[in-house]
C-alpha positions as CSV (number, residue, x, y, z in Angstrom):
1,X,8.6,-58.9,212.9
2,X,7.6,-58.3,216.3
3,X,10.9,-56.2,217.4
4,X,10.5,-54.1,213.9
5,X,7.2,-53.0,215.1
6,X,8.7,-52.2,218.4
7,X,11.5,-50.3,217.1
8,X,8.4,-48.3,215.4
9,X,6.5,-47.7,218.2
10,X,9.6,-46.7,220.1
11,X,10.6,-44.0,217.3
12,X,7.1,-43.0,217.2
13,X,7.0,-42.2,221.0
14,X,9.8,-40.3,220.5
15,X,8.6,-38.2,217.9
16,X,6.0,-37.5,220.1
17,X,8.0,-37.1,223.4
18,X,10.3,-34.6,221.8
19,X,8.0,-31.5,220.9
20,X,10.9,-29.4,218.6
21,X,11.0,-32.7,216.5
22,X,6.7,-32.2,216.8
23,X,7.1,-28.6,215.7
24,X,9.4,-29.0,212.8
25,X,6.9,-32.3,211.2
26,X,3.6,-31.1,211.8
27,X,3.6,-27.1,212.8
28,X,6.1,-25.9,210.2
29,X,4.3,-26.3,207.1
30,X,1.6,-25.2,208.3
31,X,2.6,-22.0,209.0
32,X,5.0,-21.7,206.1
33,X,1.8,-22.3,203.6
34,X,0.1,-19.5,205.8
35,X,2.6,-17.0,204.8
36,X,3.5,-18.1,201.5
37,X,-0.1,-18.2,200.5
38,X,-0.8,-14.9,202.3
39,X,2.4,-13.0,201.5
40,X,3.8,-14.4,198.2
41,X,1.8,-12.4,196.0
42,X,2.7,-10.1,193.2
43,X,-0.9,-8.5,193.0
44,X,-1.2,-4.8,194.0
45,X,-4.5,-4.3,196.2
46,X,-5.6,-1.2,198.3
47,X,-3.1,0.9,197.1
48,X,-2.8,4.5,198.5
49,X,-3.7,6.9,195.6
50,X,-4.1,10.8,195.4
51,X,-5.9,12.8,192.6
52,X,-5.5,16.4,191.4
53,X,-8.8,17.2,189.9
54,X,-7.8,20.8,188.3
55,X,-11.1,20.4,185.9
56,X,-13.3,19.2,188.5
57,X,-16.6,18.3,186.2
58,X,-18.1,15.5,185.1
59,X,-16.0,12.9,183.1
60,X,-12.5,13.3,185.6
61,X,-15.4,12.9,188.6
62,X,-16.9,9.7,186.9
63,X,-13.4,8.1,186.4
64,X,-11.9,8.9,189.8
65,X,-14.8,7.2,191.3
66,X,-14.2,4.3,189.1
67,X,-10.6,4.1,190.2
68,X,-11.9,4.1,193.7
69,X,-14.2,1.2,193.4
70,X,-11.9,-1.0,192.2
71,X,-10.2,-3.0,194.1
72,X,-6.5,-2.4,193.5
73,X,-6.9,1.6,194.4
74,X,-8.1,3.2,197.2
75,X,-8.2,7.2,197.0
76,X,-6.5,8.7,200.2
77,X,-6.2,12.3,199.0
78,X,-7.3,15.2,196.9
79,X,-3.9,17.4,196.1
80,X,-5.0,21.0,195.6
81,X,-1.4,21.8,193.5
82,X,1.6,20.5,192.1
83,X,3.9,21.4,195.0
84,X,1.4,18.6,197.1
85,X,2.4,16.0,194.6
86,X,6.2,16.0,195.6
87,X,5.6,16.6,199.4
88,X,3.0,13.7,199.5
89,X,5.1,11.2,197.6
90,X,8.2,12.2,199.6
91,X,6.1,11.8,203.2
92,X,5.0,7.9,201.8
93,X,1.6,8.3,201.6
94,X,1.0,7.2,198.2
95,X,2.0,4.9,195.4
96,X,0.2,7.0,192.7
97,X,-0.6,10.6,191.6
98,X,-3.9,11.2,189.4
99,X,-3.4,14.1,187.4
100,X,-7.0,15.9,185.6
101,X,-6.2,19.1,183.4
102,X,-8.2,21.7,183.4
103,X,-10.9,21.5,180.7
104,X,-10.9,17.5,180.3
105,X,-14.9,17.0,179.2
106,X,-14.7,20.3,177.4
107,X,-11.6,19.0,175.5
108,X,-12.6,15.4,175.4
109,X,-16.5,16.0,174.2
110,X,-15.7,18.8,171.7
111,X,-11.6,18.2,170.7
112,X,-12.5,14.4,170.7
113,X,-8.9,14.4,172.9
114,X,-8.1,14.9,176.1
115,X,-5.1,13.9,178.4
116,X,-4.3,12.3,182.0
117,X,-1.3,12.1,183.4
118,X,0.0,8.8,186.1
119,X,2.5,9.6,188.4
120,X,4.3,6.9,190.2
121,X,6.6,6.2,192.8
122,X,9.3,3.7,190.9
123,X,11.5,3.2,193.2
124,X,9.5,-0.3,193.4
125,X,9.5,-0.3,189.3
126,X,7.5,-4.1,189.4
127,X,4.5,-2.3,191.6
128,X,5.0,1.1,189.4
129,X,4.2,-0.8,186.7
130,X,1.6,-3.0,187.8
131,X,0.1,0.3,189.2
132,X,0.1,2.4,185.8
133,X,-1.5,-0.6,184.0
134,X,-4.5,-1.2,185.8
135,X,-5.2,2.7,186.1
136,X,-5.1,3.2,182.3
137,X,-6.9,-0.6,181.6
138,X,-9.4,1.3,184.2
139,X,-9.1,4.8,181.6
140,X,-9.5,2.9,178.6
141,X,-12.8,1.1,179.8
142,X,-14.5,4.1,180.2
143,X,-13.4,5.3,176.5
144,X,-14.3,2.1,175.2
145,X,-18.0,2.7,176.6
146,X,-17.9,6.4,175.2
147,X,-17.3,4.9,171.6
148,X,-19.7,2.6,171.7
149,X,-22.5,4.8,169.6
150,X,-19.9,7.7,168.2
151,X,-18.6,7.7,165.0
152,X,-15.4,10.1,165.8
153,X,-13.7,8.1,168.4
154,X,-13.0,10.4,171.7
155,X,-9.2,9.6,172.8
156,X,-8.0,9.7,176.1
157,X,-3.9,9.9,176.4
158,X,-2.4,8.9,179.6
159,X,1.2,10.1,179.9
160,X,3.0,8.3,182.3
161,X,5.9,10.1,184.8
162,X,7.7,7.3,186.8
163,X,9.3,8.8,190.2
164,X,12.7,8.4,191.4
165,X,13.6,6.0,188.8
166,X,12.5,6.6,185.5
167,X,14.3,3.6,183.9
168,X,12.9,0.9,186.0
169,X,16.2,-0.2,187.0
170,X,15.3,-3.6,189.6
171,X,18.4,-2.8,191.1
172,X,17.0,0.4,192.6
173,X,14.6,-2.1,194.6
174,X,16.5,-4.9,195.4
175,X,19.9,-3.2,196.7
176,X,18.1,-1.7,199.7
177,X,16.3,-4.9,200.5
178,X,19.5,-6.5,200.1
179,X,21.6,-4.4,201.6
180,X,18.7,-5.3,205.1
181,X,19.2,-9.0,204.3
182,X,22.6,-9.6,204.0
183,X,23.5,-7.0,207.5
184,X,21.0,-8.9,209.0
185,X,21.4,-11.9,208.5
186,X,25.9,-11.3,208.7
187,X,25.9,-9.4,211.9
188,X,23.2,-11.8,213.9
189,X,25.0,-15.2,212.9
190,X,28.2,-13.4,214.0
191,X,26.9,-12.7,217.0
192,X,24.7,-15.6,218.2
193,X,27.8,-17.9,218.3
194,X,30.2,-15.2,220.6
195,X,29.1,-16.1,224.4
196,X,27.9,-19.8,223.6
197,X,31.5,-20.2,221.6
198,X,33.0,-19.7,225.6
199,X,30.9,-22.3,227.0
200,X,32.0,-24.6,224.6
201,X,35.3,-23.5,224.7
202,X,35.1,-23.8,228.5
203,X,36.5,-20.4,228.9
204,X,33.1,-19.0,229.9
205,X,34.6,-19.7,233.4
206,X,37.4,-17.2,233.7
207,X,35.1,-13.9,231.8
208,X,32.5,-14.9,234.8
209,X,34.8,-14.1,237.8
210,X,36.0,-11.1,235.9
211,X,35.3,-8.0,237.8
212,X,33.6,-6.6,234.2
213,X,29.4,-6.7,234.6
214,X,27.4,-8.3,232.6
215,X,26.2,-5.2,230.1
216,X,30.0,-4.6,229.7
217,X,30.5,-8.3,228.9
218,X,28.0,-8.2,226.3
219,X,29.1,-4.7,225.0
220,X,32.9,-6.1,224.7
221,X,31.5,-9.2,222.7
222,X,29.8,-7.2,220.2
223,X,32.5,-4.2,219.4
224,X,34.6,-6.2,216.9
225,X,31.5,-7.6,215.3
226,X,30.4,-3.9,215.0
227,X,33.9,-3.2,213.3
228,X,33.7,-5.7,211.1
229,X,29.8,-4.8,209.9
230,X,30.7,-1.2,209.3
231,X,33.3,-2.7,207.1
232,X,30.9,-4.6,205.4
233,X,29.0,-2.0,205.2
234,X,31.3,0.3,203.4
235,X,31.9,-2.8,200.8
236,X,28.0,-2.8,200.2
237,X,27.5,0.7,199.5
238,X,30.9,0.8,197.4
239,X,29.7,-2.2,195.1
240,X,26.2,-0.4,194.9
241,X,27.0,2.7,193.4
242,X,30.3,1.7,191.4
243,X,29.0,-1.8,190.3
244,X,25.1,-2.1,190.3
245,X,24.7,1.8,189.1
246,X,22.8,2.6,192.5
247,X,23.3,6.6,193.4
248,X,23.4,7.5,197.1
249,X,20.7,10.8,196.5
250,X,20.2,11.7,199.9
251,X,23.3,12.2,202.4
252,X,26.3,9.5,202.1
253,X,26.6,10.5,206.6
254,X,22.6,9.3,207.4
255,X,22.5,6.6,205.2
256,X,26.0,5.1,207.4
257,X,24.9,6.1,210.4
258,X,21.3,4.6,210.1
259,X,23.2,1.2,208.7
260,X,25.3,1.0,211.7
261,X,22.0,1.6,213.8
262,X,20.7,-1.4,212.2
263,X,23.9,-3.2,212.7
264,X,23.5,-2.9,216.4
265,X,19.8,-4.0,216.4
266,X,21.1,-6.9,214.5
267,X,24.1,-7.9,216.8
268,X,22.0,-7.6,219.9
269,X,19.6,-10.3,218.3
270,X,22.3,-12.6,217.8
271,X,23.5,-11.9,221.9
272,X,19.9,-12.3,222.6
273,X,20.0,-15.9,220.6
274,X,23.8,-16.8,221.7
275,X,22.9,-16.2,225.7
276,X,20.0,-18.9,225.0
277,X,21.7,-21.3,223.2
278,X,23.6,-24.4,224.2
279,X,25.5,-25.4,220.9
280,X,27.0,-23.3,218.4
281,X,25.4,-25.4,215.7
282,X,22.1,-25.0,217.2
283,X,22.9,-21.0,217.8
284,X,23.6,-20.6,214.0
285,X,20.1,-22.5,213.1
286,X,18.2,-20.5,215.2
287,X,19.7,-17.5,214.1
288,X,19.3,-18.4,210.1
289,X,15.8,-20.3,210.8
290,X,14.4,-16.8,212.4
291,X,15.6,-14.3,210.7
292,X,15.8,-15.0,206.8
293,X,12.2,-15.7,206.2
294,X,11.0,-12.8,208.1
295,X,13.3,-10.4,206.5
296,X,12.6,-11.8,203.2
297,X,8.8,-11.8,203.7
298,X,8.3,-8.7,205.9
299,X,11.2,-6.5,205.0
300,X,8.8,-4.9,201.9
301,X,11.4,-5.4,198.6
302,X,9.9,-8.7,197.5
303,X,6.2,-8.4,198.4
304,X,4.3,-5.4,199.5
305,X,3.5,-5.1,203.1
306,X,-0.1,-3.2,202.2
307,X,-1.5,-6.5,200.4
308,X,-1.2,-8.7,203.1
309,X,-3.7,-9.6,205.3
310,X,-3.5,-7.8,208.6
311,X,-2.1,-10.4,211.5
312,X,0.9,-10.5,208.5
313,X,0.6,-6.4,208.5
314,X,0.8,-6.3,212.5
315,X,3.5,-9.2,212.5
316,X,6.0,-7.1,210.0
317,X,5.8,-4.1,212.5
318,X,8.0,-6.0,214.9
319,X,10.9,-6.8,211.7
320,X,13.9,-4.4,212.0
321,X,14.5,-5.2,208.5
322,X,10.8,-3.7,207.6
323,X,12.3,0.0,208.6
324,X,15.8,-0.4,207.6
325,X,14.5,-0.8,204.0
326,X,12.1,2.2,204.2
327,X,15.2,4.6,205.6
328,X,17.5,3.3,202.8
329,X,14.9,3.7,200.1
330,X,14.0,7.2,201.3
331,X,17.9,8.3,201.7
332,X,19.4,6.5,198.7
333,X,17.2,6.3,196.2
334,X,14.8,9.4,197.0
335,X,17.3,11.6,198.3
336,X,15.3,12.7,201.6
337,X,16.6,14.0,204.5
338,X,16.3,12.9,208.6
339,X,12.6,14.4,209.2
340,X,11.3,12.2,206.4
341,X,13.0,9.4,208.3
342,X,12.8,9.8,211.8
343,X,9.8,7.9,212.8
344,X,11.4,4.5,211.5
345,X,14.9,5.7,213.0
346,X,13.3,5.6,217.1
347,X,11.2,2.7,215.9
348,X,15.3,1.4,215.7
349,X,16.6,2.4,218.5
350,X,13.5,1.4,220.5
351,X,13.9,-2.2,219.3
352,X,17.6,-2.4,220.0
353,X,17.5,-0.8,223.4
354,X,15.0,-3.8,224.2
355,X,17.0,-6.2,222.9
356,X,20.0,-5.3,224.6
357,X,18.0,-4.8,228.0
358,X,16.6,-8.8,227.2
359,X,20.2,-9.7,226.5
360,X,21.4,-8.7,229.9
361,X,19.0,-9.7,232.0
362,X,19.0,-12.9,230.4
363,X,22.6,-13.4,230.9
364,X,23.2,-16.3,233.1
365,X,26.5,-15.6,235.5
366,X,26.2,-19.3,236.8
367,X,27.3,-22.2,234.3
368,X,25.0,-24.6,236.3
């Protein structure tokens, strides 16, 4: 009994001793019930609204402050015309147009009917919806208290105009988000196993006394990969449109050049991985370990980046997969051109430029 409770006390040293072993046991689920608890959540908060109050009296005023105080809407702007509707949704800045005609307490108080109109941005149809719900649950509140002494019921219509994707179609959500997890994670576990494969292999040796430099070594490693992914990238795009019913609205030439810029972000994370690891095994774990929860998490398809807390907000800033999504959303599925884009594309090149400056100066030209 005495050597059993050695052999414990020896494992348990060693559990101690070895802090990745530490990490995993203790550290892991603690942070993985941070962000599950934080940023698994279907419920829209704080969500960027804009009203265009063409009646401007007392009844649209009361329920636009109503929509305010709750806490799932928070107006950002007051459009002055319809034209402001389009340009506002196609800039981002809002998941939901308030639409007042003129007249509404003159037509509601004397008509006993009056009419709003919801416009939302669909092409996230599961936040659309959740969106359009609680702003008439919010309109049909205050009617409620209007009935309570009348004996003609006033009626408040809300018509409902989804944007971009006015069948709801998930696909038109999850295809971009997809399309960011699968390039992702494809090109980076390609990659992260290329200049630890030569070590193993023992042929690191021989590409070291080559007269090419390090940046061309590293730039040689990742061309076939880059083939390949644009490849891959044709496949996705073909199966999207002819399989899954997705339409490429914006131009066919941005939305493959911005993939193949986040290919290369991608394939300089996996040299950035691959020059640091010793294994190929452990290269492929780190690879998969950190990158498919953030992408999955912080990308934006699953969960919306707004309702999480803001460390998780800040955090997502620094996943490439975060503004790949937004470009593909905005070119495939709202049909916008480069300017409406162009902030997330040097956001891109920014990161891969300082991963691939990381990767070469990481590059070790001594084995020992």
């Amino acid at each position: 009994m005495k050597q059993f409770f050695v052999f414990v006390k020896k494992e348990w040293l060693h559990i101690w001793r070895d802090r990745r072993t530490l990490i995993i046991l203790i550290w892991m689920p603690i942070v993985q019930i941070i962000l599950y608890g934080f940023a698994l959540t279907n419920e829209v908060k704080d969500s960027k609204v804009a009203v265009y109050d063409k009646s401007k009296d007392n009844a649209s005023t009361e329920i636009t402050r109503e929509i305010d105080a709750s806490r799932y809407f928070t107006i950002t702007k007051s459009l002055h015309s319809y034209k402001d509707i389009g340009k506002t949704f196609r800039e981002g800045k809002i998941r939901l147009a308030i639409i007042f005609p003129e007249n509404f307490q003159n037509d509601l108080l004397h008509y006993n009917r009056a009419q709003i109109q919801l416009i939302a941005d669909a092409s996230d149809p599961n936040t659309a919806n959740t969106l359009t719900n609680y702003a008439m649950a919010i309109i049909q509140d205050y009617q409620d208290r209007l009935n309570q002494h009348q004996e003609l019921p006033y009626t408040i219509k809300t018509q409902v105009r989804m944007l971009y994707n006015p069948e709801l179609k998930s696909s038109y959500n999850f295809v971009p988000g997809v399309m960011a997890l699968v390039l992702m994670l494809v090109c980076a576990m390609m990659t992260s196993i290329a200049i630890v494969r030569e070590k193993e292999l023992g042929t690191m040796e021989v590409i070291l006394v080559s007269p090419l430099k390090p940046f061309r070594i590293i730039i040689a490693k990742t061309i076939p990969y880059l083939a390949v992914s644009v490849f891959n990238i044709a496949c996705i795009l073909v199966l999207s449109v002819f399989v899954l019913n997705v339409p490429i609205n914006g131009s066919l030439w941005l939305l493959i050049g911005e993939s193949v810029l986040f290919t290369i972000t991608a394939l300089s994370i996996g040299i950035l991985i691959s020059n640091g690891a010793k294994t190929q095994q452990a290269a492929m774990f780190t690879s998969l370990l950190s990158l498919f929860l953030p992408t999955l998490l912080f990308s934006g398809f699953l969960f919306p980046i707004e309702n999480m807390p803001l460390p998780l907000r800040i955090l997502s800033n620094f996943v490439p997969a975060r503004w790949y999504y937004i470009i593909v959303v905005s070119v495939m599925i709202k049909g916008l051109g480069f300017m409406a884009i162009w902030k997330e594309t040097l956001i891109l090149v920014a990161m891969t430029l300082a991963l691939l400056g990381l990767s070469i100066k990481n590059f070790k030209i001594r084995l020992i």
